[in-house]
C-alpha positions in Angstrom: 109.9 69.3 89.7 107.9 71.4 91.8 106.9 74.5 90.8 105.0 76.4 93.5 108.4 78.4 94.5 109.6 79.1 91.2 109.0 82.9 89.2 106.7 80.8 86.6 104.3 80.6 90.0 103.5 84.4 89.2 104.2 84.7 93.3 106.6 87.5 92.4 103.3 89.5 91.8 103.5 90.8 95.6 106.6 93.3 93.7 103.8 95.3 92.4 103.1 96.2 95.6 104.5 100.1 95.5 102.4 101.0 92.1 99.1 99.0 94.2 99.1 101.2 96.9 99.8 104.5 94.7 96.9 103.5 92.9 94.9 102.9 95.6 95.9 106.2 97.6 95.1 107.9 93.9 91.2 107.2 94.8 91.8 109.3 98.0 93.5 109.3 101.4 93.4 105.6 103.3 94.5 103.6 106.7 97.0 101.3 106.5 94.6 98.5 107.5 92.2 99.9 105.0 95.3 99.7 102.2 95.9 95.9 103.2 92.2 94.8 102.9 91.5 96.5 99.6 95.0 94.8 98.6 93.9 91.2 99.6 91.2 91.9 97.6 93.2 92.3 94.1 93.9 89.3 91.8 98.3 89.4 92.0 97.6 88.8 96.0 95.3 86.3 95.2 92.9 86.7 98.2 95.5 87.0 100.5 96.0 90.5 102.6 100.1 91.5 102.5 102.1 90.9 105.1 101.2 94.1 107.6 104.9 94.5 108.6 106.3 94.5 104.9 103.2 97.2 103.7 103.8 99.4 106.8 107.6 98.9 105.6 106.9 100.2 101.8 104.6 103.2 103.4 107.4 104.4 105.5 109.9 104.2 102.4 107.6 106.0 100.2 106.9 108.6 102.8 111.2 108.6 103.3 111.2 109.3 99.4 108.6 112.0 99.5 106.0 109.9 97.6 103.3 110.0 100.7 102.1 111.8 103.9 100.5 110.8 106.4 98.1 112.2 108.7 96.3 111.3 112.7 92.9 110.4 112.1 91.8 111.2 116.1 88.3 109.6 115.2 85.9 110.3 118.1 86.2 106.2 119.0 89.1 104.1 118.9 92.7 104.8 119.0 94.5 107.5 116.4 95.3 106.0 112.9 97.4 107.1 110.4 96.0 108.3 106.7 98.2 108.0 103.7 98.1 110.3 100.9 99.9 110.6 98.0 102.6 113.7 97.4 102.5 115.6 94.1 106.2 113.2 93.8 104.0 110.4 94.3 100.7 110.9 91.9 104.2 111.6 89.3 105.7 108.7 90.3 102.5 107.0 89.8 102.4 108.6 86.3 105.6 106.9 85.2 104.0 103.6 87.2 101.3 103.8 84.7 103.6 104.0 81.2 105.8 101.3 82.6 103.3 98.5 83.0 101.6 99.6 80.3 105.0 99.2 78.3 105.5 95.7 80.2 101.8 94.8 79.4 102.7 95.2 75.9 105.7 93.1 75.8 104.1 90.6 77.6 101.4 90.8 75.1 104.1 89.6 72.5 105.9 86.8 75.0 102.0 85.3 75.3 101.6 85.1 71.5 105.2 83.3 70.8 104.4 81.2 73.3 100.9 80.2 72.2 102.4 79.7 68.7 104.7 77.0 70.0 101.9 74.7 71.8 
């Protein structure tokens, strides 16, 4: 069997993808391309930027549930850009982000050590 596709590839990482960019927009305001690079540079995308479309997606659903603004950067050079930033909703949000991996970090915790016991 091949197991490339399957959810024991970890590829269903890229999910995390909402609490990522919260966490990012946390250190400050950001472009989206600015969001994709520092993305590709975390271990769940393993090296790989997301897909532009599907992050510019989750922005504009997050912005559509209050959780970000955004902003025109008219920069002196170069066409306008928009900056996210989170919402009070969203550094909340974020909040709850942070208690529920932590909770799911936890459990994992456990899973690892039943399955190291059974070698």
């Amino acid at each position: 069997m091949d197991f490339d596709e399957c959810a024991c590839s970890g590829k269903s990482l890229g999910r995390m993808l909402r609490p990522a960019v919260m966490g990012l927009l946390a250190g400050g305001p950001a472009h989206g391309y600015q969001l994709a690079r520092r993305l590709g540079e975390m271990k769940m995308f393993a090296g790989q930027e997301p897909d532009h479309a599907g992050l510019y997606r989750a922005l504009k659903q997050m912005e559509d549930e209050g959780l970000l603004t955004w902003a025109w950067d008219l920069a002196d050079s170069g066409p306008a850009r928009r900056v996210f930033a989170l919402t009070p909703a969203g550094k909340a949000c974020l909040g709850k982000w942070k208690k529920t991996l932590a909770d799911y970090r936890d459990a994992l915790a456990e899973l690892l050590g039943l399955l190291n016991r059974h070698r």
